[in-house]
C-alpha positions in Angstrom: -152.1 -48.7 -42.5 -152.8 -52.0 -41.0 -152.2 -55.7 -42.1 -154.7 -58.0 -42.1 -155.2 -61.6 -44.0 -157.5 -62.6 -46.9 -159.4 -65.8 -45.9 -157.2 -67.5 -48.9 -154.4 -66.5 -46.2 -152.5 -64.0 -47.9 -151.7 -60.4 -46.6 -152.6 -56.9 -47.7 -152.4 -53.1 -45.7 -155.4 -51.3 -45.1 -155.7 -47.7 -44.6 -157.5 -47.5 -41.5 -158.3 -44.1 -41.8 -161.0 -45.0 -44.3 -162.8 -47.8 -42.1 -166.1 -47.0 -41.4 -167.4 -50.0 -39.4 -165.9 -53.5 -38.4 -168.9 -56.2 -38.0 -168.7 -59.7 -37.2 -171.1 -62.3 -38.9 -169.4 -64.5 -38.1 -166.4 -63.6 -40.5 -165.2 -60.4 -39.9 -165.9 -57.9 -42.3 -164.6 -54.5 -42.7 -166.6 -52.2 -44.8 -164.7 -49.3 -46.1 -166.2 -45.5 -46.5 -166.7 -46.1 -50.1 -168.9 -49.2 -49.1 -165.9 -51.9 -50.1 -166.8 -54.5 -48.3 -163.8 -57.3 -47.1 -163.3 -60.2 -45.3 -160.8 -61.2 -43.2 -159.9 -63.8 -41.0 -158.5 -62.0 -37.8 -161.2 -61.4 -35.0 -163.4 -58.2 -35.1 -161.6 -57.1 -31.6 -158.5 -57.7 -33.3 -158.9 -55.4 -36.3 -159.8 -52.9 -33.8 -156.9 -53.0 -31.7 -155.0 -52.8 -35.1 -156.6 -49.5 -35.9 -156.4 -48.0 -32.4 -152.3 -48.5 -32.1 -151.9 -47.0 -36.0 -154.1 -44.1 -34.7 -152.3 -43.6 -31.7 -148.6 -44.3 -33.3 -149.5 -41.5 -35.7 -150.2 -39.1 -32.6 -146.6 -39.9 -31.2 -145.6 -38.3 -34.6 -147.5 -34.9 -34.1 -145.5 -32.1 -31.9 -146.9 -30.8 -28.9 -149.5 -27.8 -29.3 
């Protein structure tokens, strides 16, 4: 899950597993694989770098194969 901020400035998690794309015009919008569409106010590189560390944190939690 990730945090992000509504433009009215209040905060809510998304699962970032269920992104499917991330655009920027010129708010950021994330649309969701159900086709959700929200806006938030932090930076299209930003939501990305969000959902990269929550993917990688949950590989730290997988044993080795």
């Amino acid at each position: 899950m990730i945090t992000v901020t509504r433009l009215n400035g209040k905060q809510f998690v998304v699962n970032a597993e269920i992104i499917r794309t991330v655009e920027s015009n010129p708010d950021t919008t994330i649309i969701l694989m159900n086709g959700d569409h929200i806006i938030v106010k932090e930076d299209m590189q930003r939501v990305v770098e969000l959902a990269v560390d929550y993917g990688r944190s949950l590989r730290r939690l997988l044993a080795p194969s």
